[in-house]
C-alpha positions as CSV (number, residue, x, y, z in Angstrom):
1,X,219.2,110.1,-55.2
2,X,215.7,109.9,-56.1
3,X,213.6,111.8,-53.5
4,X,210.5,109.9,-51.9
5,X,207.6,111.1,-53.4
6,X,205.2,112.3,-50.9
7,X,201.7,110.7,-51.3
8,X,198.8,113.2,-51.1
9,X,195.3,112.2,-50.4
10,X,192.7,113.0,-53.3
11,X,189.3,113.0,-52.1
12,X,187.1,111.4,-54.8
13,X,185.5,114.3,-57.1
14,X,181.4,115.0,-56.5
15,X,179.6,114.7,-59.2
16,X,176.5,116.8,-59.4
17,X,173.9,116.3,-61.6
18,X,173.1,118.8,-64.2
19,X,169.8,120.7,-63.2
20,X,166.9,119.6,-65.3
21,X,164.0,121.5,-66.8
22,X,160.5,120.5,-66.7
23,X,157.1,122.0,-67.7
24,X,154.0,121.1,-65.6
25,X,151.0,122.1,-64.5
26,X,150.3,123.8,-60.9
27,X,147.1,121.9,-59.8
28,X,146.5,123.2,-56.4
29,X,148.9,125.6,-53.4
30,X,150.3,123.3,-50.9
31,X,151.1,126.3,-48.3
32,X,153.4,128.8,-48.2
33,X,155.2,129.0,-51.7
34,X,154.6,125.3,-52.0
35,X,153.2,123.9,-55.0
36,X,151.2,120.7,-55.9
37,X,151.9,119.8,-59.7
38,X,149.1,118.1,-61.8
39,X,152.1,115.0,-62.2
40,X,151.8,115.0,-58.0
41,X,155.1,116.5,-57.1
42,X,155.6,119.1,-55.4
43,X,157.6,122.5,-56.1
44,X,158.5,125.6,-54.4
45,X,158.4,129.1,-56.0
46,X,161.7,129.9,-56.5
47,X,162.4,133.6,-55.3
48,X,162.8,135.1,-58.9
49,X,159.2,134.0,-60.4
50,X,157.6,137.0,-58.8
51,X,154.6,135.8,-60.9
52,X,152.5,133.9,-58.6
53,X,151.0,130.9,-59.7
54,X,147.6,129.6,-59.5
55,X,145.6,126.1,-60.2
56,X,146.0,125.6,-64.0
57,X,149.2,127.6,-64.8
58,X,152.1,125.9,-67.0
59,X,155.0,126.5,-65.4
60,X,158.9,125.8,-65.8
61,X,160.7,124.3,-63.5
62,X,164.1,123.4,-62.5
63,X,164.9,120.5,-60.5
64,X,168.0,120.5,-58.4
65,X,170.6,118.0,-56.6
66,X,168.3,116.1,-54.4
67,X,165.3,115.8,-56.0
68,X,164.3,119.6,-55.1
69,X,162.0,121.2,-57.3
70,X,161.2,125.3,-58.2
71,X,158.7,127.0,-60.2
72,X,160.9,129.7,-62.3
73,X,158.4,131.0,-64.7
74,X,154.8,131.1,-65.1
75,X,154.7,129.9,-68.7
76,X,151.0,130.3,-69.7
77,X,147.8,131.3,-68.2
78,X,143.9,131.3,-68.6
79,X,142.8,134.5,-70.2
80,X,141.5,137.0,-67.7
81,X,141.5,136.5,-63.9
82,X,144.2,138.2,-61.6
83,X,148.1,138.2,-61.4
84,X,150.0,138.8,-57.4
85,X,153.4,139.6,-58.0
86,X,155.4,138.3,-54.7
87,X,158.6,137.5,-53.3
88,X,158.8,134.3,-51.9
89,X,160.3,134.4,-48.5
90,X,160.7,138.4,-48.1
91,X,158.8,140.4,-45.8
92,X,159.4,143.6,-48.1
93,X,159.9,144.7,-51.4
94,X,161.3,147.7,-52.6
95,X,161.3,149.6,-56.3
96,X,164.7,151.4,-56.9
97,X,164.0,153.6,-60.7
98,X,164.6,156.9,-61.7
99,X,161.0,156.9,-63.1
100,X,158.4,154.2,-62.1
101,X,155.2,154.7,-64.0
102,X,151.8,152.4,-63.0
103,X,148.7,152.6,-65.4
104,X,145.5,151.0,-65.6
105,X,142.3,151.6,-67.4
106,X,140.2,150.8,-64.6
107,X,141.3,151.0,-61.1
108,X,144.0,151.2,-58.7
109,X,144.1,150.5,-55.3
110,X,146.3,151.0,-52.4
111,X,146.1,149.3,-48.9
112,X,148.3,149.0,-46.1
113,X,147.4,147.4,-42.6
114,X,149.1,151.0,-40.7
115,X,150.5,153.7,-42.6
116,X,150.6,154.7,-46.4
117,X,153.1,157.5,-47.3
118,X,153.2,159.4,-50.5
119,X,156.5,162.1,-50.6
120,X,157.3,164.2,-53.8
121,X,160.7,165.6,-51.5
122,X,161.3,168.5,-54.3
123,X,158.6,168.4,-56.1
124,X,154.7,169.1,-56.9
125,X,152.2,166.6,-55.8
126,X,149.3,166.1,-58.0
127,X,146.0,165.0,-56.8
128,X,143.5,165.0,-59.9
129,X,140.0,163.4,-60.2
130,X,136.3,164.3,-60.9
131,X,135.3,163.6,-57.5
132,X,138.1,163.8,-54.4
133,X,136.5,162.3,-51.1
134,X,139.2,162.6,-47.9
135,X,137.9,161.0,-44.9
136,X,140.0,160.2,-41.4
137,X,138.4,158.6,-38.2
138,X,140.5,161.2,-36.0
139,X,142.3,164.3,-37.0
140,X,142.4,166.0,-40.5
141,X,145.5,168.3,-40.4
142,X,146.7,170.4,-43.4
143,X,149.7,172.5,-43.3
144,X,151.0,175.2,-45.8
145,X,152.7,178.3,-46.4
146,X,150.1,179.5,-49.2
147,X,146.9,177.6,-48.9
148,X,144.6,178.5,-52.3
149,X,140.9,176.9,-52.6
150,X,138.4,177.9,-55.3
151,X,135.0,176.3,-55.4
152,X,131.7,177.1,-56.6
153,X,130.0,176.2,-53.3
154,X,132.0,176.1,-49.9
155,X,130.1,174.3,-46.9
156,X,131.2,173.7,-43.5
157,X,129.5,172.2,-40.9
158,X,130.9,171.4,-37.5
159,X,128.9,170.1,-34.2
160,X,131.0,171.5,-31.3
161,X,133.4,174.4,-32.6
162,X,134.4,176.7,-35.6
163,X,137.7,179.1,-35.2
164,X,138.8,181.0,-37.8
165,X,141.6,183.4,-36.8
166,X,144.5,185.5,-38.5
167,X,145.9,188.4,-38.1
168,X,143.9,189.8,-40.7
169,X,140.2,188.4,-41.5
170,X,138.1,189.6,-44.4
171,X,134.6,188.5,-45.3
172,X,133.1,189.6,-47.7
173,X,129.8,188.7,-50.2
174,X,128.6,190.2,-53.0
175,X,125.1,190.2,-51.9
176,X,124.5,189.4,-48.5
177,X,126.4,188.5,-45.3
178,X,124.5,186.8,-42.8
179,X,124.9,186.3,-39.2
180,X,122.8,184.1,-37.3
181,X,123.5,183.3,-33.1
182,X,121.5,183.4,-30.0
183,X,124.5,185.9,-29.0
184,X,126.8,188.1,-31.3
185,X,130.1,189.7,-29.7
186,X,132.1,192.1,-31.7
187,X,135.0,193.8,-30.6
């Protein structure tokens, strides 16, 4: 009549502890994205604090189930100095924006071990300064369909070999035109 009830075997619920926040002081890098804390703990960057910290920076932190500890947020900082922004644990980063806009009153710099790349795919690139210095240890190629230069003073000195060729060449000077060689062929 009454059907044997069928015993099932419940394992015994975990229990994690709530993650608890902190705020400290970074007192020196331990390596990597390792922190030492001014308390003597250690904590890792977590990969979202893109803000990396230095010596004397408040921080948040987070500590997780087994004592594990991560540096969220860079909470305060000296006045002055530097920011790095950096990914903990990626080898790149990439910016994905319809507009991306970087601005500063002094300088910018741009550095890259092998190759730098700058692409405007359908549009104009604009290169505009008081002074424009272009420099390679190799080759210096530029390719156009129109190519427009207007200067004040044009100079152009090369060691070994000067070609200038088209299928139609005009000099011409308002004054004088000057031709200087130990040999002149024309024609």
């Amino acid at each position: 009549m009454f059907a044997a009830r069928q015993s099932k075997s419940v394992a015994p619920a975990v229990v994690q502890a709530a993650p608890a926040w902190f705020e400290a002081t970074i007192h020196d890098a331990a390596g990597g994205d390792i922190w030492r804390l001014g308390d003597g703990r250690s904590a890792r960057q977590a990969v979202s604090c893109l803000v990396t910290p230095q010596a004397g920076d408040r921080v948040l932190l987070v500590s997780v189930a087994g004592d594990e500890y991560f540096v969220l947020h860079v909470l305060a900082r000296a006045d002055g100095g530097r920011a790095t922004l950096a990914v903990p644990g990626a080898d790149a980063v990439s910016i994905r924006q319809g507009e991306v806009d970087i601005a500063a009153t002094r300088s910018i710099a741009l550095r890259a071990g092998n190759d730098v790349e700058v692409t405007a795919v359908q549009g104009t690139l604009s290169l505009n300064a008081r002074q424009l210095f272009a420099s390679a240890a190799e080759s210096l190629v530029h390719t156009a369909r129109t190519y427009v230069g207007q200067v004040e003073q044009f100079l152009l000195d090369a060691r070994q070999f000067v070609r200038l060729h088209g299928e139609q060449v005009m000099i011409t000077a308002r004054q004088d035109a000057k031709i200087d060689a130990e040999r002149i062929s024309l024609g």
